[in-house]
Backbone as JSON Lines, residues from 0, in Angstrom:
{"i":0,"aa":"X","n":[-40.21,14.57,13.92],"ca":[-40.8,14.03,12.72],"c":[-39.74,13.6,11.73]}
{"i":1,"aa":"X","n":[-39.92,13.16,10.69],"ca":[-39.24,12.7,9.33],"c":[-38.52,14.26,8.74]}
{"i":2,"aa":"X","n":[-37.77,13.78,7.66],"ca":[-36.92,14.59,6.9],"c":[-37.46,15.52,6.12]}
{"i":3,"aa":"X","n":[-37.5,16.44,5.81],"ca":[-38.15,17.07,4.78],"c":[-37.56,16.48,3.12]}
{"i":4,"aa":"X","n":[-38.07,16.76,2.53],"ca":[-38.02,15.83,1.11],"c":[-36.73,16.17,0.66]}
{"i":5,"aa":"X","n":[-36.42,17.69,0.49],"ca":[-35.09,18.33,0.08],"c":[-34.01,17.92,0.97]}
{"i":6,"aa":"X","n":[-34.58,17.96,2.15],"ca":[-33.22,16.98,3.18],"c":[-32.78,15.85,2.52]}
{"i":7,"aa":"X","n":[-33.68,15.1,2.5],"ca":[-33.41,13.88,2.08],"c":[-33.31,13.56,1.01]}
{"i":8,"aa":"X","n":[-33.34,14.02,-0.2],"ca":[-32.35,14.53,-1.82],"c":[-30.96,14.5,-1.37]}
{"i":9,"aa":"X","n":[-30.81,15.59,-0.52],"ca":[-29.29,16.11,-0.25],"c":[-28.32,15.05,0.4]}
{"i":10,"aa":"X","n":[-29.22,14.2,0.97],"ca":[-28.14,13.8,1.65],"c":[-28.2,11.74,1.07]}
{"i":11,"aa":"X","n":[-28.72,11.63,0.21],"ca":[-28.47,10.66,-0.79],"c":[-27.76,11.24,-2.3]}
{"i":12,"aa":"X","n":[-27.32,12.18,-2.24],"ca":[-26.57,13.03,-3.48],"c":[-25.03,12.13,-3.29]}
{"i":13,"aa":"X","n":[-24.57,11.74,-4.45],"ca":[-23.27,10.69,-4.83],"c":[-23.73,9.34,-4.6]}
{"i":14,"aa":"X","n":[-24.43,8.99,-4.5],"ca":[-24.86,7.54,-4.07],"c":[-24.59,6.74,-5.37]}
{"i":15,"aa":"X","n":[-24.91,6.78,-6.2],"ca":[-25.21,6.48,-7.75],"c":[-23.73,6.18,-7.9]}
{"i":16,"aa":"X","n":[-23.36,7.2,-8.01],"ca":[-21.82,7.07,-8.33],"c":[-20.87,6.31,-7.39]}
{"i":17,"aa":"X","n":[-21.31,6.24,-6.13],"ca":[-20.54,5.14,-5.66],"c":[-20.96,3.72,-6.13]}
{"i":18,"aa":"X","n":[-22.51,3.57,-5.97],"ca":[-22.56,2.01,-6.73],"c":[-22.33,2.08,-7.96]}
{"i":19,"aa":"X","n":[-21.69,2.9,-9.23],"ca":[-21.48,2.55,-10.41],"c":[-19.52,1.97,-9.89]}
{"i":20,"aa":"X","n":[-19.31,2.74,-9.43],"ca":[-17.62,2.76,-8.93],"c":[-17.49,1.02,-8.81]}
{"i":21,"aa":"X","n":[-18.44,0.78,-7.63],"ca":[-18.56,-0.53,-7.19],"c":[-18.7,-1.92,-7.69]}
{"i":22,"aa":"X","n":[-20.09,-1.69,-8.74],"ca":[-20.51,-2.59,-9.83],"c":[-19.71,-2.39,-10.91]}
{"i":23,"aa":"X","n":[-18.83,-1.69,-11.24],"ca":[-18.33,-1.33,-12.87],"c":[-17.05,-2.34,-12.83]}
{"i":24,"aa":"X","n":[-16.4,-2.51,-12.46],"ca":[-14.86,-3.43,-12.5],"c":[-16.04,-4.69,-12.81]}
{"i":25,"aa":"X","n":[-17.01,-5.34,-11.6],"ca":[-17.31,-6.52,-12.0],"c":[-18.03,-7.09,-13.36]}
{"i":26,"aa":"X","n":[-18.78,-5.85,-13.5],"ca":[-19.77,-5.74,-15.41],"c":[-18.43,-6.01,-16.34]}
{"i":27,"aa":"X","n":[-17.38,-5.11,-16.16],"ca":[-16.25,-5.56,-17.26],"c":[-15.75,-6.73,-17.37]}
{"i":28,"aa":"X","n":[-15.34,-7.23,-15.87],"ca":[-14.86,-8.85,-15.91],"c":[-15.83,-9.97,-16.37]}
{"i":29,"aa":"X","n":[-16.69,-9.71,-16.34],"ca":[-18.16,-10.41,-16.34],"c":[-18.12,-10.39,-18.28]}
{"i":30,"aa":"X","n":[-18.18,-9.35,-18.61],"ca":[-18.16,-8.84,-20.2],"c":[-17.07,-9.44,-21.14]}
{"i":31,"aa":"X","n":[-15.76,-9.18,-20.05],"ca":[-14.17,-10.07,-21.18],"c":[-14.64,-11.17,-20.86]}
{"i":32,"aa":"X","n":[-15.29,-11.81,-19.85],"ca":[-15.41,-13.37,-19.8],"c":[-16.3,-13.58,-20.92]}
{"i":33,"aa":"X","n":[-17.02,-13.35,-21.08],"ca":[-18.32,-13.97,-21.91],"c":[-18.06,-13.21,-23.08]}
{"i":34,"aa":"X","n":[-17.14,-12.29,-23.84],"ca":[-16.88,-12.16,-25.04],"c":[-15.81,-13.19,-25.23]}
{"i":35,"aa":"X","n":[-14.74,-13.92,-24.12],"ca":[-13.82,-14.71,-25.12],"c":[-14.26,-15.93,-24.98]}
{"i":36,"aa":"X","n":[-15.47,-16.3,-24.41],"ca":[-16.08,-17.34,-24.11],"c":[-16.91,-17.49,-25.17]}
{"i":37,"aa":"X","n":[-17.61,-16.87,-25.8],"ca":[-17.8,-16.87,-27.48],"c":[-16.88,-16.89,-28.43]}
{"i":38,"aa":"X","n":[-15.99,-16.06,-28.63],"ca":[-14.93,-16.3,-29.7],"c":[-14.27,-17.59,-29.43]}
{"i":39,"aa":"X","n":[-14.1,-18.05,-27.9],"ca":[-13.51,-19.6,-28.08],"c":[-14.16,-20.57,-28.57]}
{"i":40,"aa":"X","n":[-15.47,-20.39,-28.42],"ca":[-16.65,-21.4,-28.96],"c":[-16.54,-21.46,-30.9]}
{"i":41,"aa":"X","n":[-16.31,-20.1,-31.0],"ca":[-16.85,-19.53,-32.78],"c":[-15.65,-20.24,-32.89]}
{"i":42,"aa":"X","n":[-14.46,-20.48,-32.62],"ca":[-12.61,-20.66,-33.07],"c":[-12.77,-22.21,-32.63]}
{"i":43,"aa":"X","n":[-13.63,-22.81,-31.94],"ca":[-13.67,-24.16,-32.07],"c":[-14.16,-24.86,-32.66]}
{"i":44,"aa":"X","n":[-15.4,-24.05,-32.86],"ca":[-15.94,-24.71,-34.39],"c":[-15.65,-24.87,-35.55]}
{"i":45,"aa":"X","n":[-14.78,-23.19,-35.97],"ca":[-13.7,-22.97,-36.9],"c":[-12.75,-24.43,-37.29]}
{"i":46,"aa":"X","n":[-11.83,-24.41,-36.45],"ca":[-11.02,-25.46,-36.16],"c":[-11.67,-26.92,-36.3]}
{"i":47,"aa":"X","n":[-12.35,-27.51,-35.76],"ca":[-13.02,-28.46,-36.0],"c":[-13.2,-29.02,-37.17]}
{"i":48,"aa":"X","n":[-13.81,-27.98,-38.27],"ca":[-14.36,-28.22,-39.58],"c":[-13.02,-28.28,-40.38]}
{"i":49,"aa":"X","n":[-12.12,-27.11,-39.97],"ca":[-11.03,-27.14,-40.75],"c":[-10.18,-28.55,-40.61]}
{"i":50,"aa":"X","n":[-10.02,-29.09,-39.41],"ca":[-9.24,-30.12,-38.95],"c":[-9.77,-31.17,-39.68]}
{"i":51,"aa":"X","n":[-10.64,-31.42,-39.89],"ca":[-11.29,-32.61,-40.34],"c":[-11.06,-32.48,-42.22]}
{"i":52,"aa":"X","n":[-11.21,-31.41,-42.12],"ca":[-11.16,-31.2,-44.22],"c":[-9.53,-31.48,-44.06]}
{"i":53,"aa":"X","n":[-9.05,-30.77,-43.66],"ca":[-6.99,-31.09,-43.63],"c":[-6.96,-32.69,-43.76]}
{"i":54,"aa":"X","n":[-7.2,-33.02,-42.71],"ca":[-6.83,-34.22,-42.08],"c":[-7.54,-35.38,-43.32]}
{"i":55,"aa":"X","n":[-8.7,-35.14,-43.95],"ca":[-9.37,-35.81,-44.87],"c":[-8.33,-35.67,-46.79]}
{"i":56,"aa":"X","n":[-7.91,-34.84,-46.76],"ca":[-7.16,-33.68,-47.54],"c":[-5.76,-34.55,-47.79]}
{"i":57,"aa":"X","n":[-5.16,-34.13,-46.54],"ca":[-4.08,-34.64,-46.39],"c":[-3.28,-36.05,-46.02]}
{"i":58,"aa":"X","n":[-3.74,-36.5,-45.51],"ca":[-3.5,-37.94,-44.23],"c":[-4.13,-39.32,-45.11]}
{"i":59,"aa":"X","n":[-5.9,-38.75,-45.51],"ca":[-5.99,-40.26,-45.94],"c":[-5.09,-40.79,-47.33]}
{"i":60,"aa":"X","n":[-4.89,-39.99,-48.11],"ca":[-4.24,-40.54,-49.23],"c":[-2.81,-40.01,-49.78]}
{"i":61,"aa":"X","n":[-1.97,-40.19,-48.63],"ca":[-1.06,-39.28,-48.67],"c":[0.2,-39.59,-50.44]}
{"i":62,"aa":"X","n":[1.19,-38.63,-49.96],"ca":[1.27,-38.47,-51.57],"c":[2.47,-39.74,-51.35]}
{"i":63,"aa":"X","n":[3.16,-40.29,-52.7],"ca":[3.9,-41.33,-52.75],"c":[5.55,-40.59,-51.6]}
{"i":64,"aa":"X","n":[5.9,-41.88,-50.81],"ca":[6.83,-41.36,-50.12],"c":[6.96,-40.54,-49.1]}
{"i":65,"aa":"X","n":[5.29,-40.15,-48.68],"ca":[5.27,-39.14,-47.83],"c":[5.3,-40.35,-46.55]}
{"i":66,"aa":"X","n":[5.33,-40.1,-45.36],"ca":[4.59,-40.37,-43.82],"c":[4.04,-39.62,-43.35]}
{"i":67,"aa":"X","n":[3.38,-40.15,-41.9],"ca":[2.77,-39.79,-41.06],"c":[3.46,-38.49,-40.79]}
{"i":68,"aa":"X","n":[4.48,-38.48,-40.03],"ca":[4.81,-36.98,-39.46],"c":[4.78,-35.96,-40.32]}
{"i":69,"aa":"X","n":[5.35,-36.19,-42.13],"ca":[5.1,-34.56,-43.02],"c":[3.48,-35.37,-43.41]}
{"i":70,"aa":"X","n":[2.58,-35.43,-43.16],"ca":[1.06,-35.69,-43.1],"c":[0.89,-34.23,-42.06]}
{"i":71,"aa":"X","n":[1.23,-35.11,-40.65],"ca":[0.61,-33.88,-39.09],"c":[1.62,-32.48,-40.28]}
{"i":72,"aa":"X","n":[2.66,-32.74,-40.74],"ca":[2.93,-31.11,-40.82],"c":[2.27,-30.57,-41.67]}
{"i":73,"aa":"X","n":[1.84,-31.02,-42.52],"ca":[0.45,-30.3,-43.67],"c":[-0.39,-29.86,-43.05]}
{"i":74,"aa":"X","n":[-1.25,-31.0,-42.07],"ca":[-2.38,-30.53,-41.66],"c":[-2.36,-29.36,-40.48]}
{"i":75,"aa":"X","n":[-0.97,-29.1,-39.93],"ca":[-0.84,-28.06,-39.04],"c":[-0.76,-26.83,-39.55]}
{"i":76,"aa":"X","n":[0.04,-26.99,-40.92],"ca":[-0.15,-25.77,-41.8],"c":[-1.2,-24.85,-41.99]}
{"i":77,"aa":"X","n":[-1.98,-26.34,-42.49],"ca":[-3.35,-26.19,-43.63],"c":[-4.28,-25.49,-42.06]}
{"i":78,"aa":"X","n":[-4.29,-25.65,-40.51],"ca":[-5.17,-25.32,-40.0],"c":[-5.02,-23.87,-39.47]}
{"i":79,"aa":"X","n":[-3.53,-23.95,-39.28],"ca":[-2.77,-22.63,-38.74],"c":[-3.18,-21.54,-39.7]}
{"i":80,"aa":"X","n":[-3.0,-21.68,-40.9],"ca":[-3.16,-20.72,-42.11],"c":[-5.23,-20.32,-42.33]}
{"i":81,"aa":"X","n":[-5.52,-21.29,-41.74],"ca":[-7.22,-21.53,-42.07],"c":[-7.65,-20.76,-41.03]}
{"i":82,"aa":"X","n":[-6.91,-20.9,-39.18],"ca":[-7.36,-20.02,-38.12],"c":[-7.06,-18.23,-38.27]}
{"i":83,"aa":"X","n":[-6.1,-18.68,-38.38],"ca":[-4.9,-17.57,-39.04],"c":[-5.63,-16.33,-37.48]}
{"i":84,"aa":"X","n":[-5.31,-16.62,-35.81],"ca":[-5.34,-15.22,-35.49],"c":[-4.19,-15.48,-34.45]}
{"i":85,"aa":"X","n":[-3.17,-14.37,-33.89],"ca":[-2.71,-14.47,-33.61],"c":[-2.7,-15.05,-31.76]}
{"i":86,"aa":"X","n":[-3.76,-15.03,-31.75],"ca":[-3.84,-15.93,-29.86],"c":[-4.23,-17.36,-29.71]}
{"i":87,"aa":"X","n":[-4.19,-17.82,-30.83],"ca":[-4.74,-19.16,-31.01],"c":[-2.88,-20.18,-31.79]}
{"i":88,"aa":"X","n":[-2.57,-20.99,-30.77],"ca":[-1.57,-21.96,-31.12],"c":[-2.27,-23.41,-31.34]}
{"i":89,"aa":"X","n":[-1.78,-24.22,-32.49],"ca":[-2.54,-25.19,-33.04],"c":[-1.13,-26.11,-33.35]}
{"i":90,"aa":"X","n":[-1.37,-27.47,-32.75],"ca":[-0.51,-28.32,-32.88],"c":[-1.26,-29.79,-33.19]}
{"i":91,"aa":"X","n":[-0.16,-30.66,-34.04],"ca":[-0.98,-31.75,-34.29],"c":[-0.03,-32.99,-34.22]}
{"i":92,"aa":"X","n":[-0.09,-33.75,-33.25],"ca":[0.45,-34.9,-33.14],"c":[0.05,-36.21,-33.82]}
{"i":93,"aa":"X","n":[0.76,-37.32,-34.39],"ca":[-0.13,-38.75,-34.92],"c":[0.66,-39.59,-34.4]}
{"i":94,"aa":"X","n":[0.3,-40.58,-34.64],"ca":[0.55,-42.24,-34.23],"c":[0.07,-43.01,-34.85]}
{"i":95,"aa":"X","n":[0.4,-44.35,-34.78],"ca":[0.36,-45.39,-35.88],"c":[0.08,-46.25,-34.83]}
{"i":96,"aa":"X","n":[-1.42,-47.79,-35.16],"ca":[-1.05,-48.64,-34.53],"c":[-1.26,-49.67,-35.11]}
{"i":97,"aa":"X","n":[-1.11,-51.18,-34.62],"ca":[-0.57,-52.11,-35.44],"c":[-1.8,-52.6,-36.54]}
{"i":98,"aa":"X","n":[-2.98,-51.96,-36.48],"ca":[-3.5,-52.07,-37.85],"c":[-3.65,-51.52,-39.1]}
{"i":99,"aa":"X","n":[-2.33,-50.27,-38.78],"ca":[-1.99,-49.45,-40.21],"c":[-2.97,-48.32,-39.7]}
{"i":100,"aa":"X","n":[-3.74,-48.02,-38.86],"ca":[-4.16,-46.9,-38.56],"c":[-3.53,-45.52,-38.44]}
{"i":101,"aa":"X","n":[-3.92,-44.3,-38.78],"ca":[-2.91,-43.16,-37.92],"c":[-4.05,-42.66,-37.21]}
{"i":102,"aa":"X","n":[-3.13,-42.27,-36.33],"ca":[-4.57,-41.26,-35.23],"c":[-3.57,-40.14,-35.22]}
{"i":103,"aa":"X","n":[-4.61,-38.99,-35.99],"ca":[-3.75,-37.71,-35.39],"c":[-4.55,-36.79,-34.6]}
{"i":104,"aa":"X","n":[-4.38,-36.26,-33.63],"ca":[-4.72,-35.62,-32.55],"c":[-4.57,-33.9,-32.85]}
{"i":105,"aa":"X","n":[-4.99,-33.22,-32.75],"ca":[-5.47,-32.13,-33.23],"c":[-5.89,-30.95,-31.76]}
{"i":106,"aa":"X","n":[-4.67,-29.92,-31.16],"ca":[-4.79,-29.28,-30.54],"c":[-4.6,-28.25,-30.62]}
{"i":107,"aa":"X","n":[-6.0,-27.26,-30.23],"ca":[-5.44,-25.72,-30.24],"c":[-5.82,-24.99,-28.6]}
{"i":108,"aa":"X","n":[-4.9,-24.24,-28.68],"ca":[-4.53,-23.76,-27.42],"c":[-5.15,-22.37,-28.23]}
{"i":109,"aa":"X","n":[-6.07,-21.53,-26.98],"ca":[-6.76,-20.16,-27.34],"c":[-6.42,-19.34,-26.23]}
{"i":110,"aa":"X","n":[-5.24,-18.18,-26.54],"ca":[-5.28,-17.09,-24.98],"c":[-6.28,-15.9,-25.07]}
{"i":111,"aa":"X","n":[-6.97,-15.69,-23.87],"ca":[-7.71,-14.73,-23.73],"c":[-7.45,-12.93,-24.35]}
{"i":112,"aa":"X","n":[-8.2,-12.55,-25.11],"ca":[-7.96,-11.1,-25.53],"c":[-8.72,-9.87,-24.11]}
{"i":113,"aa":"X","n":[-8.41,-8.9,-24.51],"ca":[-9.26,-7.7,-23.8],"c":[-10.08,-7.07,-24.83]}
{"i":114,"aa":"X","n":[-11.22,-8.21,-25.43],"ca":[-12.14,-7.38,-26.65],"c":[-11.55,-7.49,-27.93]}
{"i":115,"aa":"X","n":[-10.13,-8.16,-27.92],"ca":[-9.68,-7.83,-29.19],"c":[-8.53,-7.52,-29.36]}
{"i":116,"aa":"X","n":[-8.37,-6.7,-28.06],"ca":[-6.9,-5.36,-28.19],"c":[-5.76,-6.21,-27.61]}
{"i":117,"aa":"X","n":[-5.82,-7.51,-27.23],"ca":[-4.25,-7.54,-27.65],"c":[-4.42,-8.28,-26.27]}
{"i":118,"aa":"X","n":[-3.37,-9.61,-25.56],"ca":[-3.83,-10.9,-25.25],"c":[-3.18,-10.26,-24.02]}
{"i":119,"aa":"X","n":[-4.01,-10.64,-22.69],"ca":[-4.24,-10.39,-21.48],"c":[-4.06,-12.16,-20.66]}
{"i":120,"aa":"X","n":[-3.19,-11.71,-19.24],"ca":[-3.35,-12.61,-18.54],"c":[-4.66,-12.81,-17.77]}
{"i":121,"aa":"X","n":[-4.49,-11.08,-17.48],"ca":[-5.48,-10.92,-16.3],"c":[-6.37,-9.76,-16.66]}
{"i":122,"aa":"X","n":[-7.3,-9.79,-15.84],"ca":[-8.36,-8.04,-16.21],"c":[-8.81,-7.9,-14.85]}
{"i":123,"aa":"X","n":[-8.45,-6.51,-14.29],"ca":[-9.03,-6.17,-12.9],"c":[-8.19,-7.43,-11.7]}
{"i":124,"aa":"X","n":[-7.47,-8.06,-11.86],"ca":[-6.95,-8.94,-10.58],"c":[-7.59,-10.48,-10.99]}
{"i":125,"aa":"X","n":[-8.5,-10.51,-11.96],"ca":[-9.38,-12.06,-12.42],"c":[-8.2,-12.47,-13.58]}
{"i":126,"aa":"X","n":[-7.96,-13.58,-13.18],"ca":[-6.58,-14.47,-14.17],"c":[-7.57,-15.31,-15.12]}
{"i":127,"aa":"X","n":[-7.25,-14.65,-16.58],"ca":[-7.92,-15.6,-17.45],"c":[-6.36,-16.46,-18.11]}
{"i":128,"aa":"X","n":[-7.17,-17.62,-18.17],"ca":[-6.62,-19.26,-18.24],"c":[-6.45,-19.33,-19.91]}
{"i":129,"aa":"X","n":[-5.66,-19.79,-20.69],"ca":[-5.55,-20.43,-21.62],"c":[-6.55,-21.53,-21.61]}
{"i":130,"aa":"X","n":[-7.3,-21.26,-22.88],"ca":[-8.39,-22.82,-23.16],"c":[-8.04,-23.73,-24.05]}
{"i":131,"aa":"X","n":[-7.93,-24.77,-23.56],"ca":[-7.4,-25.61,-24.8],"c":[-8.62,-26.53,-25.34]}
{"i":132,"aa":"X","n":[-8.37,-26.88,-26.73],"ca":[-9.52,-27.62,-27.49],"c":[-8.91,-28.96,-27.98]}
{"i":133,"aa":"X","n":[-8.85,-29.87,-28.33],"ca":[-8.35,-30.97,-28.9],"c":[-9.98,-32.03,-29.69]}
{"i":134,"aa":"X","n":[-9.16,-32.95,-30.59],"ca":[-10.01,-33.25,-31.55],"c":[-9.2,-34.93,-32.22]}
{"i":135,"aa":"X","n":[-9.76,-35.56,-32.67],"ca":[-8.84,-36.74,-32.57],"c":[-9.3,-37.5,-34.02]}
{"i":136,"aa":"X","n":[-8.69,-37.81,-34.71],"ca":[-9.33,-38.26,-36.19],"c":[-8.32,-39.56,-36.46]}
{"i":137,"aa":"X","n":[-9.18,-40.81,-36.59],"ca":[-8.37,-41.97,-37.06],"c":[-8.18,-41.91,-38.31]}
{"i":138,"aa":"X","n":[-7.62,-42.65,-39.32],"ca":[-7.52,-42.57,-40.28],"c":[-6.82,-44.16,-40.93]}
{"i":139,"aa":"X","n":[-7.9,-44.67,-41.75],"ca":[-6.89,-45.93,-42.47],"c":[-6.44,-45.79,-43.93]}
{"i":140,"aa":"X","n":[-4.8,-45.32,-43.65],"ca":[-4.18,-44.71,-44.96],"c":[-4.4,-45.74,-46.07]}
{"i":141,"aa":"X","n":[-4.82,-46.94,-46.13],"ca":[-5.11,-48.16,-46.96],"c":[-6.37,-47.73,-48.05]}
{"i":142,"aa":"X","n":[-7.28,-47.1,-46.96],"ca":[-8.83,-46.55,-47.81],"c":[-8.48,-45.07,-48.14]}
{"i":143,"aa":"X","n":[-8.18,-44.85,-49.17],"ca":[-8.14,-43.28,-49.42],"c":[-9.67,-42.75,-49.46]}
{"i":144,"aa":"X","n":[-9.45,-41.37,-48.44],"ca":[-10.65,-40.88,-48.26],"c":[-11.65,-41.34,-47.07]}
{"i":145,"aa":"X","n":[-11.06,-42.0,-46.05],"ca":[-11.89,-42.93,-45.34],"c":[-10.8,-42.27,-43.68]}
{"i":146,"aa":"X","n":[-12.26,-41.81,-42.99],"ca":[-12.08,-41.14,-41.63],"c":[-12.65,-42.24,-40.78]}
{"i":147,"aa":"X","n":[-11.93,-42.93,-39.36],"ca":[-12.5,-44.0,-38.94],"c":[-13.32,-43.48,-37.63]}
């Protein structure tokens, strides 16, 4: 016949604990993914709004004697100081083309945290990637105040 009931208690006893053993590394990797997969989203939006006020701020009506390149260095300031965390690198390149336009280009590079505690390549053997964001704003220094 079949097991008696207490048999068969006894001899499914640790089971649990092996599938927590099993499932638990992947719930965590699963968890750092989709917490820095939000904070990259929240830090791009961040950035975005900020880039555009800088860049509106700074670039369209720049001050007498200034250029383009101390323009990108304001607005790298003004975004760096606005993100202000330490896993997030923000760079801003411009260019000029022959209709007096500048285009400055607007990149931030975001490295993965562990929750917070401090910037990770990897978690459990899973390689998290640097995300990069970029953003691109024309500008005709002729119209002060004027984003093209």
């Amino acid at each position: 016949m079949g097991m008696s009931r207490r048999a068969l208690l006894r001899s499914e006893r640790g089971q649990m604990t092996v599938e927590l053993a099993v499932v638990l590394p992947a719930v965590i990797v699963v968890a750092v993914i989709a917490v820095n997969a939000l904070a990259f989203f929240s830090t791009c939006a961040e950035f975005d709004r900020v880039g555009r006020n800088a860049v509106r701020l700074c670039a369209t009506s720049p001050a007498y004697g200034q250029d383009a390149d101390q323009s990108a260095a304001l607005v790298e300031s003004m975004v760096e100081e606005a993100v202000n965390l330490e896993n997030v690198k923000v760079s801003v390149e411009v260019s000029r083309d022959w209709q007096g336009h500048a285009a400055f280009v607007l990149k931030m590079r975001y490295r993965p945290t562990l929750f917070g505690l401090g910037l990770r390549d990897e978690v459990l053997g899973v390689a998290l990637p640097a995300l990069e964001h970029e953003n691109r704003f024309v500008v005709d220094t002729y119209k002060p105040g004027m984003l093209l």
